[in-house]
N, CA, C and O of each residue as an XYZ file, in Angstrom:
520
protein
N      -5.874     24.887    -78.742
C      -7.213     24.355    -78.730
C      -7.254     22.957    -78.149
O      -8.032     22.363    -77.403
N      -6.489     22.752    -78.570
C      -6.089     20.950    -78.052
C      -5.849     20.880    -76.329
O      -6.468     20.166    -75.540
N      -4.872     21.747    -76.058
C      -4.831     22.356    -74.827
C      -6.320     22.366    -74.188
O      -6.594     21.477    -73.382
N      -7.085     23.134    -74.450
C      -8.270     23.664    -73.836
C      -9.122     22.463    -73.889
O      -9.590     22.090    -72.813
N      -9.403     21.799    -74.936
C     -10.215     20.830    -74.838
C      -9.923     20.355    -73.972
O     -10.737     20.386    -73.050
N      -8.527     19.596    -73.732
C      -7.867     18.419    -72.559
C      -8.231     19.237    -71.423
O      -9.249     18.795    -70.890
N      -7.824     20.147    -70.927
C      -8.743     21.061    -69.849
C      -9.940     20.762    -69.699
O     -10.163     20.223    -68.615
N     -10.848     20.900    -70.386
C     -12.180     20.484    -70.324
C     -12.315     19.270    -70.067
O     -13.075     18.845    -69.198
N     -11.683     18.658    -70.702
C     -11.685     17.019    -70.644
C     -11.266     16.743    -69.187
O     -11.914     15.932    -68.525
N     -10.699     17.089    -68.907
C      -9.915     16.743    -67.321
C     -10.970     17.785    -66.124
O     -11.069     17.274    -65.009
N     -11.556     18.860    -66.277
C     -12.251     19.551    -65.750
C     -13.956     18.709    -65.740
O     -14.791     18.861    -64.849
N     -14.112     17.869    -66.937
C     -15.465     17.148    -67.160
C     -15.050     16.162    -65.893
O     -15.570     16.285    -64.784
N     -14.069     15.194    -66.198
C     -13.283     14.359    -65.534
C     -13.678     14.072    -63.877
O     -14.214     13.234    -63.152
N     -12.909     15.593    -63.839
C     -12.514     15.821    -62.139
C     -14.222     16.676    -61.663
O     -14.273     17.331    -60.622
N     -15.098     16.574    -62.299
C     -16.325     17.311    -62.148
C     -17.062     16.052    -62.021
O     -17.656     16.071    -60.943
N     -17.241     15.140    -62.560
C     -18.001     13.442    -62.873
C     -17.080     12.435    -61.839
O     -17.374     11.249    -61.692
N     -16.367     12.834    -61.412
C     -15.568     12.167    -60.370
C     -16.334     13.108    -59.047
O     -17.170     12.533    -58.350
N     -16.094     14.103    -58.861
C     -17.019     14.727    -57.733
C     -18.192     14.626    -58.033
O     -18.902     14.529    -57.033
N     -18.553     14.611    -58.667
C     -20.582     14.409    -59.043
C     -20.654     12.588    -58.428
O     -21.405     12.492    -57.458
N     -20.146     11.538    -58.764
C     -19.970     10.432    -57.910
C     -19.919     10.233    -56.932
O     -20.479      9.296    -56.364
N     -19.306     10.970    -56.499
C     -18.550     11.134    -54.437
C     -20.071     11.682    -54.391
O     -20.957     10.967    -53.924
N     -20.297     12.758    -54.807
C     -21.486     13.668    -53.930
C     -22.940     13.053    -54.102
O     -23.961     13.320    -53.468
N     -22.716     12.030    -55.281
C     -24.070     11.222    -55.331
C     -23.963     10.419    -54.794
O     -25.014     10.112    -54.231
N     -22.689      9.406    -54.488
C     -22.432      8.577    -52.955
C     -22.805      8.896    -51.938
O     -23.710      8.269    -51.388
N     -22.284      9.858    -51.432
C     -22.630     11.045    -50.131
C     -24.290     10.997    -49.802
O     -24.895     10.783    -48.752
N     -24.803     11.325    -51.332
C     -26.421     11.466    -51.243
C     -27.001     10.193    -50.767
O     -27.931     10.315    -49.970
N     -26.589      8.827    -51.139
C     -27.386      8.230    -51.165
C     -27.088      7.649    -49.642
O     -27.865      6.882    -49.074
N     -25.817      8.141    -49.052
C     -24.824      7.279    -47.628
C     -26.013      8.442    -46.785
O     -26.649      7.739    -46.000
N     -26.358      9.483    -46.718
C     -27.230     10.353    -46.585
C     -28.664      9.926    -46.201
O     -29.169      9.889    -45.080
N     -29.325      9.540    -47.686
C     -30.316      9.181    -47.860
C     -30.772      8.304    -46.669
O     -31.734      8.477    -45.922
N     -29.608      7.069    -46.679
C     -29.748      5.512    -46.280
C     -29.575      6.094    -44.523
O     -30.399      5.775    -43.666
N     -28.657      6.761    -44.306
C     -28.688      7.359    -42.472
C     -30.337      7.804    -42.163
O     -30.860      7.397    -41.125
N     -31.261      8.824    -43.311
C     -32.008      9.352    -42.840
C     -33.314      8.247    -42.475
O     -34.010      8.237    -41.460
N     -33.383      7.303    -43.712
C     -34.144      6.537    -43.460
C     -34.313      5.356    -41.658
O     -35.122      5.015    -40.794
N     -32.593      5.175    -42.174
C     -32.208      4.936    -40.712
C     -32.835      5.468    -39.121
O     -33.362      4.944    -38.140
N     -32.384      6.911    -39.595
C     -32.984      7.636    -38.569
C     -34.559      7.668    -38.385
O     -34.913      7.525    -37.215
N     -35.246      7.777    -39.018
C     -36.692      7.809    -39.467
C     -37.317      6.052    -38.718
O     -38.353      5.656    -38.184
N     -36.427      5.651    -38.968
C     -37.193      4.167    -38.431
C     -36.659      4.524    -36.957
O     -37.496      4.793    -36.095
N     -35.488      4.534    -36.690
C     -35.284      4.602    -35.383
C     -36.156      6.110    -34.380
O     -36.202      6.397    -33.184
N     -36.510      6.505    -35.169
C     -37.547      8.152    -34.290
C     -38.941      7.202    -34.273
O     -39.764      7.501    -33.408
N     -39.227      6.193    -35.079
C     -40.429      5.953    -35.207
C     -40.356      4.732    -33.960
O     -40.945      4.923    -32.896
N     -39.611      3.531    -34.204
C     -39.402      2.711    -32.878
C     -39.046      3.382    -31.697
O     -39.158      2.718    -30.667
N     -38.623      4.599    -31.588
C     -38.626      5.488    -30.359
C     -39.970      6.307    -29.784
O     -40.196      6.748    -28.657
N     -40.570      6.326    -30.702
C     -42.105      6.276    -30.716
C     -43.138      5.624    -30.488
O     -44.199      6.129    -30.120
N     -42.925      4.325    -30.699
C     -43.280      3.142    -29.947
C     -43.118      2.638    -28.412
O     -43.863      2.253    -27.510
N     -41.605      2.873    -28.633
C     -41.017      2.513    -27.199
C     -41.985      3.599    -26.106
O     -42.491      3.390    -25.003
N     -41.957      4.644    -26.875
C     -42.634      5.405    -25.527
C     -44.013      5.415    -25.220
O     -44.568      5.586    -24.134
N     -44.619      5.141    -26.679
C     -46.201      4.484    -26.051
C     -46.218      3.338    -25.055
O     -46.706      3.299    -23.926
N     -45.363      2.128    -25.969
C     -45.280      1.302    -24.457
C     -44.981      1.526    -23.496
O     -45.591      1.058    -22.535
N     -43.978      2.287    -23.360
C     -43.628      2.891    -21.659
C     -45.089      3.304    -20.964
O     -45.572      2.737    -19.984
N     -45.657      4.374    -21.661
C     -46.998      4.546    -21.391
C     -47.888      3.805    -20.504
O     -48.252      3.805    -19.327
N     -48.056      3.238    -21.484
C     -48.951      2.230    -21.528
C     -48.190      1.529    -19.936
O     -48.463      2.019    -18.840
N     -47.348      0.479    -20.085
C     -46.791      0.211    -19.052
C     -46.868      0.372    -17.521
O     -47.036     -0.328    -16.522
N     -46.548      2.341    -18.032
C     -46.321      3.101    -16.545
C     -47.997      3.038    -15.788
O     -48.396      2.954    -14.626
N     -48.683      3.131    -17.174
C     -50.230      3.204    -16.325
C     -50.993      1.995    -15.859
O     -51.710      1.750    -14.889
N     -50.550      1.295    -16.969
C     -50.554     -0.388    -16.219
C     -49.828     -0.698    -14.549
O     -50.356     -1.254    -13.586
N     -48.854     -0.277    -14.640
C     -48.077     -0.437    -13.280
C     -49.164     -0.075    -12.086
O     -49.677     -0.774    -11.212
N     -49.334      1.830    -12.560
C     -50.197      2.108    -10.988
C     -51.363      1.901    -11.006
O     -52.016      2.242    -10.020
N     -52.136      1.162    -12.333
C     -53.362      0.602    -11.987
C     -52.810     -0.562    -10.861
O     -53.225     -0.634     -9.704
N     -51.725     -1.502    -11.502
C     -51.767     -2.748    -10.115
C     -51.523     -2.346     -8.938
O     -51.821     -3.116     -8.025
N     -50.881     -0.961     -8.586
C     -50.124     -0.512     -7.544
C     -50.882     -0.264     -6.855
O     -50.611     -0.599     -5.702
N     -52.461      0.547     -7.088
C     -53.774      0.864     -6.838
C     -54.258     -0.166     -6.146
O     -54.351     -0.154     -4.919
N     -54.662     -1.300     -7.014
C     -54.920     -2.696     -6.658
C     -54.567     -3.575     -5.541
O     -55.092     -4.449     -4.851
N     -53.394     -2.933     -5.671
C     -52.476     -3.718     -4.367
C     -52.291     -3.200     -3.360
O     -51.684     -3.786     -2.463
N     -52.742     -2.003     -3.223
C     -52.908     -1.017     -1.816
C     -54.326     -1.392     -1.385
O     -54.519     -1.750     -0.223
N     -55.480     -1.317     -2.403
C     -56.631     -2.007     -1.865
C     -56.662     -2.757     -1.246
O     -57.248     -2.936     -0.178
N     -55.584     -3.721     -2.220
C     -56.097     -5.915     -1.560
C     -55.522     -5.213     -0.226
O     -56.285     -4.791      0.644
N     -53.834     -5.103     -0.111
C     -53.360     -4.921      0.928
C     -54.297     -4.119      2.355
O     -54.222     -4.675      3.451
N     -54.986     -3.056      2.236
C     -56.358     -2.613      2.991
C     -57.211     -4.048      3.278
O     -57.193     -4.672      4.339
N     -57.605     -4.237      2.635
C     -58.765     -5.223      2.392
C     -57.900     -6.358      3.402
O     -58.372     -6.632      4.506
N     -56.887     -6.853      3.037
C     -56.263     -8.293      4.144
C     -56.338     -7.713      5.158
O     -56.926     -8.355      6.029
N     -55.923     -6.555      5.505
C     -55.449     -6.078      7.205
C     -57.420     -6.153      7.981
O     -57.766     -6.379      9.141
N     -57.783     -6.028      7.460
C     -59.594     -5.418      7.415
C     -59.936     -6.884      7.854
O     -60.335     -7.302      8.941
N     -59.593     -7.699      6.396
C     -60.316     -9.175      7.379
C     -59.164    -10.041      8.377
O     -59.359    -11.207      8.719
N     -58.021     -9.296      8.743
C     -57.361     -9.765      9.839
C     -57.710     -9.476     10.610
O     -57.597    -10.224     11.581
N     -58.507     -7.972     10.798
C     -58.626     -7.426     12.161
C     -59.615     -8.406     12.333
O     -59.391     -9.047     13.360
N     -60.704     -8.807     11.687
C     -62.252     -9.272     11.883
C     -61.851    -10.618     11.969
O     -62.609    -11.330     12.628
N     -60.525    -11.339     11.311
C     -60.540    -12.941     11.840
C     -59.573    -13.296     12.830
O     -59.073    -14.395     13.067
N     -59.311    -11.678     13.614
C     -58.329    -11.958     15.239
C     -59.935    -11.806     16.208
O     -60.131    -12.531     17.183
N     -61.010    -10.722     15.721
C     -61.978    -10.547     16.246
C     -62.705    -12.066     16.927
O     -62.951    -12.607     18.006
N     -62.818    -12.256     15.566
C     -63.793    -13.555     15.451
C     -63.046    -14.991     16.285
O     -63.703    -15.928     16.739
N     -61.798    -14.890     16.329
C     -61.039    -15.718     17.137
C     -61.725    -15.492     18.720
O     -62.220    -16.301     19.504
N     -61.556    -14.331     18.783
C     -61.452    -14.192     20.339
C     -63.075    -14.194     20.949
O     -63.417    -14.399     22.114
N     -63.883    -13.918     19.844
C     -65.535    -14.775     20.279
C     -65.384    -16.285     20.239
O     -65.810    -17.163     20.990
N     -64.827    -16.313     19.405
C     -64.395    -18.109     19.522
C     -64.022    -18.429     20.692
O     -64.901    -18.941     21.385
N     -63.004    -18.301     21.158
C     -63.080    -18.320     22.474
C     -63.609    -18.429     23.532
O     -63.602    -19.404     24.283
N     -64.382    -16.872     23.731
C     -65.414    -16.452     24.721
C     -66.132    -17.726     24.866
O     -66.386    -18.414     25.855
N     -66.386    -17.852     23.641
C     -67.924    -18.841     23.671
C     -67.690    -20.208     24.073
O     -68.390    -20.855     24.851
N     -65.934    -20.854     23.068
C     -65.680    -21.872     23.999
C     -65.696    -22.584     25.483
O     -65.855    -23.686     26.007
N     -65.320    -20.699     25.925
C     -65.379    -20.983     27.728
C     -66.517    -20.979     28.166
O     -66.831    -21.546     29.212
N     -67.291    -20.352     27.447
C     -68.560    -20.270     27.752
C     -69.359    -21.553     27.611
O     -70.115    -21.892     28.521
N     -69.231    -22.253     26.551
C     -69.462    -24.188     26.432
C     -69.185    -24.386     27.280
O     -70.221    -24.692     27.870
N     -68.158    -24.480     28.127
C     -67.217    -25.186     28.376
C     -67.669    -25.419     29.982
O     -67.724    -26.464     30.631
N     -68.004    -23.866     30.411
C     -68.507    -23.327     31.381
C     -69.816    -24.331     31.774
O     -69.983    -25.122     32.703
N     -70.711    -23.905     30.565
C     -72.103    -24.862     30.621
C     -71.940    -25.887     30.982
O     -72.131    -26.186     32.161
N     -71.485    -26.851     29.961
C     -70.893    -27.841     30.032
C     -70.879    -28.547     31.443
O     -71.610    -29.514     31.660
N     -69.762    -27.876     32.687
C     -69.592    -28.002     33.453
C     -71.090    -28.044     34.900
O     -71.391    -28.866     35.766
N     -71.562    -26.910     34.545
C     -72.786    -26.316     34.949
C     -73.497    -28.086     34.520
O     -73.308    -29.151     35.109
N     -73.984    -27.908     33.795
C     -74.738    -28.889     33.245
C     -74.786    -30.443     34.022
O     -75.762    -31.141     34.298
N     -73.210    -30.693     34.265
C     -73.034    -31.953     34.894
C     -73.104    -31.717     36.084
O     -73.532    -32.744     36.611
N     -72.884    -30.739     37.041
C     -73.327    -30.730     37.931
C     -74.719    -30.554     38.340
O     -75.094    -31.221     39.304
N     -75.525    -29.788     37.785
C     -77.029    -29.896     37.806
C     -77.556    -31.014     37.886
O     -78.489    -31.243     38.656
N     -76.728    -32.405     36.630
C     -77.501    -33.172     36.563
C     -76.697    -34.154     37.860
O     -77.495    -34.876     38.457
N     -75.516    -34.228     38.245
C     -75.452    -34.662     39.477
C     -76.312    -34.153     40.521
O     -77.065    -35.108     40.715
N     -76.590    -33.421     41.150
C     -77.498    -33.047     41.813
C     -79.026    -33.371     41.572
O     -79.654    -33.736     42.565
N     -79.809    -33.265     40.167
C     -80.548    -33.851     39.920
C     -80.584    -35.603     40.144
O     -81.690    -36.140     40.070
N     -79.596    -36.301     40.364
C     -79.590    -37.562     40.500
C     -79.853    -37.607     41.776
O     -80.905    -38.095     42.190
N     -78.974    -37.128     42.526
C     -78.566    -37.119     44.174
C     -80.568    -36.750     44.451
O     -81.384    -37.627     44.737
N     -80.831    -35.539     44.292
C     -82.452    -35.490     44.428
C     -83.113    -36.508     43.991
O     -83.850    -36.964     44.866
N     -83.154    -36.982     43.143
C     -83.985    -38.128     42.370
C     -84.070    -39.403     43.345
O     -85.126    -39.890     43.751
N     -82.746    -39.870     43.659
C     -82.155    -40.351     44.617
C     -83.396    -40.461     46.086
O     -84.045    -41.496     46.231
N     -83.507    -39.681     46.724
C     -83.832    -38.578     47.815
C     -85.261    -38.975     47.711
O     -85.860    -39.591     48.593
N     -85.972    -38.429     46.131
C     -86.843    -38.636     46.413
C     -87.764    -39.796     46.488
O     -88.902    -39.885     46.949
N     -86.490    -41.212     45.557
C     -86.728    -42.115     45.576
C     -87.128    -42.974     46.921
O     -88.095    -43.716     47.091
N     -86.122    -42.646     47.769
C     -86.301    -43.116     48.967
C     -87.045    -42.517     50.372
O     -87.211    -42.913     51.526
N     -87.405    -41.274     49.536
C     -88.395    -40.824     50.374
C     -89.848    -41.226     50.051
O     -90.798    -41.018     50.807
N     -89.908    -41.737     49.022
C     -91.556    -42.183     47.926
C     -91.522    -43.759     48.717
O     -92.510    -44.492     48.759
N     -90.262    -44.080     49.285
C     -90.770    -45.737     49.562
C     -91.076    -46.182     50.910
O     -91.639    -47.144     51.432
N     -90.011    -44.238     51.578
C     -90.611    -44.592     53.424
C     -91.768    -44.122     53.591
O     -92.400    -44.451     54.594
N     -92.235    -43.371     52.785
C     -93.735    -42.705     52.755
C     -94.635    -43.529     52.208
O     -95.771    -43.075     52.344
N     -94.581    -44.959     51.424
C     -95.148    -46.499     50.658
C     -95.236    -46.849     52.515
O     -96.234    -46.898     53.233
N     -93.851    -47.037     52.847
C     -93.814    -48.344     53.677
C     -94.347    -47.420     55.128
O     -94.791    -48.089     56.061
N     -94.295    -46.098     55.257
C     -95.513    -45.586     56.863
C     -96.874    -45.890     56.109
O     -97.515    -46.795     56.643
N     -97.405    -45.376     55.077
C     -98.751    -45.805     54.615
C     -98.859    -47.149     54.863
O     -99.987    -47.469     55.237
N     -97.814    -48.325     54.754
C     -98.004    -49.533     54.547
C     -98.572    -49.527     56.215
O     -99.747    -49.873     56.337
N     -97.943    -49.219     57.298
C     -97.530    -49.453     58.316
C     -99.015    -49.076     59.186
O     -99.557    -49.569     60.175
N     -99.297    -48.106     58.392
C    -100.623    -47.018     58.910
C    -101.460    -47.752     58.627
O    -102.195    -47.974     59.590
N    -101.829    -48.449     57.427
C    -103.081    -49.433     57.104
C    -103.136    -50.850     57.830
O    -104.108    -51.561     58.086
N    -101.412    -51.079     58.146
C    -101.678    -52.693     58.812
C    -102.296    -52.171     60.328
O    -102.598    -53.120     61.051
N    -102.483    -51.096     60.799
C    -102.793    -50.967     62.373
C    -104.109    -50.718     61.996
O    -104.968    -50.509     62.854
């Protein structure tokens, strides 16, 4: 009987010694799952932000194909606008030229007619002294 008890006793023993380990186990268990559970959940996150991110990206990417359209658009129109610039410069420039000669010539006439207003004074003069 004594026998059997100590059996038991050593069978309680070696049973409460594994019931320890396996409630260790449980809780080394427990503590991974929670682990895991936060890390599925920050992996859950991470991928909304990616999201989020990725659609952020080709909104700017969108954006930037526009602007990029949009610069070439007012390059073409401010190489355009250059080259009326131009035109028109020569075209001043042209006048300009025009202009001073007209008014040389207008002098040279003026001139002309100045001295034609004083031989036409001085035959009138000439016509009345006879």
């Amino acid at each position: 009987m004594e026998q059997d008890a100590l059996d038991k006793d050593n069978q309680i023993q070696a049973l409460t010694r594994k019931n320890q380990v396996l409630e260790d186990e449980l809780e080394k268990i427990e503590s991974e799952l929670n682990e895991n559970k936060k890390i599925a959940s920050d992996a859950h996150n991470l991928k909304s932000s990616n999201e989020n991110y990725t659609k952020k990206n080709s909104m700017l990417e969108e954006e930037l194909e526009t602007s990029h359209a949009t610069l070439k658009e007012t390059t073409l129109k401010l190489r355009e606008t250059d080259v009326k610039a131009e035109t028109l410069e020569k075209k001043v420039t042209s006048l300009e030229k025009e202009k001073a000669d007209l008014e040389s010539k207008f002098e040279e006439l003026e001139e002309k007619y100045q001295k034609a207003t004083a031989e036409l004074e001085e035959i009138s003069a000439q016509l009345e002294s006879l």
